[in-house]
N, C-alpha and C positions, 0 to 999 in steps of 0.2 A: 390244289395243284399250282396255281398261277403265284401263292404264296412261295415255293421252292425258289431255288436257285437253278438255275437253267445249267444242263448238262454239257460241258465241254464236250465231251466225245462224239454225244448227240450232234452236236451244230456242225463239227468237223466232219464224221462222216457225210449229213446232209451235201457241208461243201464239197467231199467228195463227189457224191453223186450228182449234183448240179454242173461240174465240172464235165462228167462223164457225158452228161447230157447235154451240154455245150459242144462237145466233141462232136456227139452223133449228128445234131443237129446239123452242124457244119459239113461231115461226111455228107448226111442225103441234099445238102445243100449244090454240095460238086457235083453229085452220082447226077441229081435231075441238071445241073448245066453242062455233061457233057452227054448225056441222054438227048440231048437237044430241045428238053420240053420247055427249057426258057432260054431265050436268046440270049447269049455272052462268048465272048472266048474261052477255047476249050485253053487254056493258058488259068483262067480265071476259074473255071472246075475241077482242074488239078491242083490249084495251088489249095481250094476249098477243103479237098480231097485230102492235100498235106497235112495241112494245117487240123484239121480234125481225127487225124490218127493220130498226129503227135499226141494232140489234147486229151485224145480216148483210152492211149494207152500206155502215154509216157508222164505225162505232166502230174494224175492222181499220184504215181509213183512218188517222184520227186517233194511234192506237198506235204504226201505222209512221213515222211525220212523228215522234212524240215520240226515237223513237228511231233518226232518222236522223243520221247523221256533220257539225256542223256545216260548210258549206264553208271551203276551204283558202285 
């Protein structure tokens, strides 16, 4: 196996999913700073907040379109 050539579509969706999971991350990142469980401005849990919804459910969007097949 290690002989093959490594699967585009493979690697890209991973990058999909690492993306997605960048997002989330970011989400529970805000949810516990305006939770109050670590100290910061709730300006800085929202923006957390933003920022990982874009990531979670706009940005895989956007990356798959860049790298779709132009039609034939």
């Amino acid at each position: 196996m290690a002989n093959q050539e490594a699967d585009p579509a493979k690697a890209r969706w991973m990058m999909l999913q690492l993306i997605r999971l960048g997002g989330l991350l970011f989400i529970l990142g805000g949810m516990v700073v305006l939770s109050g469980s670590v100290s910061g401005p709730p300006v800085l849990g929202i923006g957390l907040l933003l920022i990982g919804l874009f990531e979670f459910f706009f940005l895989p969007v956007m990356v798959a379109r860049r790298w779709k097949s132009p039609p034939e």
